[in-house]
N, C-alpha and C positions, 0 to 999 in steps of 0.2 A: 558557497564553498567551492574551491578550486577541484578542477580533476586532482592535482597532486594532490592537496588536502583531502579527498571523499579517497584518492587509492593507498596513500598513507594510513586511514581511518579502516578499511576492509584490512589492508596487513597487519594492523594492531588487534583486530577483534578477531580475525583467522588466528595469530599469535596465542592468543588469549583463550579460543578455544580450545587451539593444540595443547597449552598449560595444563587447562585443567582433563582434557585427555590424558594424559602422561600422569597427571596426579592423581586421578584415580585409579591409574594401570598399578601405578607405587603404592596405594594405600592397599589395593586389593594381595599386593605380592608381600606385605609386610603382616597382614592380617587384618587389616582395620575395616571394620565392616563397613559399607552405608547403612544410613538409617532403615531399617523395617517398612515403614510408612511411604509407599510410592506417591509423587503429588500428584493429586486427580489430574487429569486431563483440563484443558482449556477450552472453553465451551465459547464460541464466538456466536455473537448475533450479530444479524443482518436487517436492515429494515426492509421492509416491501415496497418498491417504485413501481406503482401502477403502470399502466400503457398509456402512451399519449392516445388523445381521443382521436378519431378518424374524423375529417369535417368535412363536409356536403361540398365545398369548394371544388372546381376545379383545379387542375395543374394551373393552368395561367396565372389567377385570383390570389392563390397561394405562394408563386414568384412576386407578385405586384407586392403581395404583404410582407416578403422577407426582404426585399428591395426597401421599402419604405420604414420598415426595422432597425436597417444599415441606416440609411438615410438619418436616421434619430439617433441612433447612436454615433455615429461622425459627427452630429451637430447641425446638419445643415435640413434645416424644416424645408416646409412647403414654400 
């Protein structure tokens, strides 16, 4: 999606919300109630990401292994 397309997409749905602002400001000034029934609330869950382990390595041992990490994922072995 282009910047123009994602900033076109934020003013259609601001739009969109302002509609229905104004339409409930209209429905409230003409009588029309909303429904009784509030919608519960949104209950989000989260999963739990442990803590990376802490490893007896040194600093150095631990560059050598993120090096050689690299090294495998570029493709090029030993």
């Amino acid at each position: 999606m282009t910047h123009r397309e994602t900033t076109l997409r934020h003013l259609w749905l601001a739009g969109l919300g302002l509609y229905a602002k104004v339409r409930r400001r209209m429905d409230r000034i003409v009588g029309i109630e909303a429904p009784e029934k509030p919608e519960p609330p949104v209950e989000f869950v989260t999963t739990h990401k442990p803590a990376k382990k802490v490893t007896k390595y040194s600093s150095a041992s631990r560059r050598a292994g993120e090096h050689e990490s690299r090294r495998r994922i570029a493709g090029k072995g030993r």
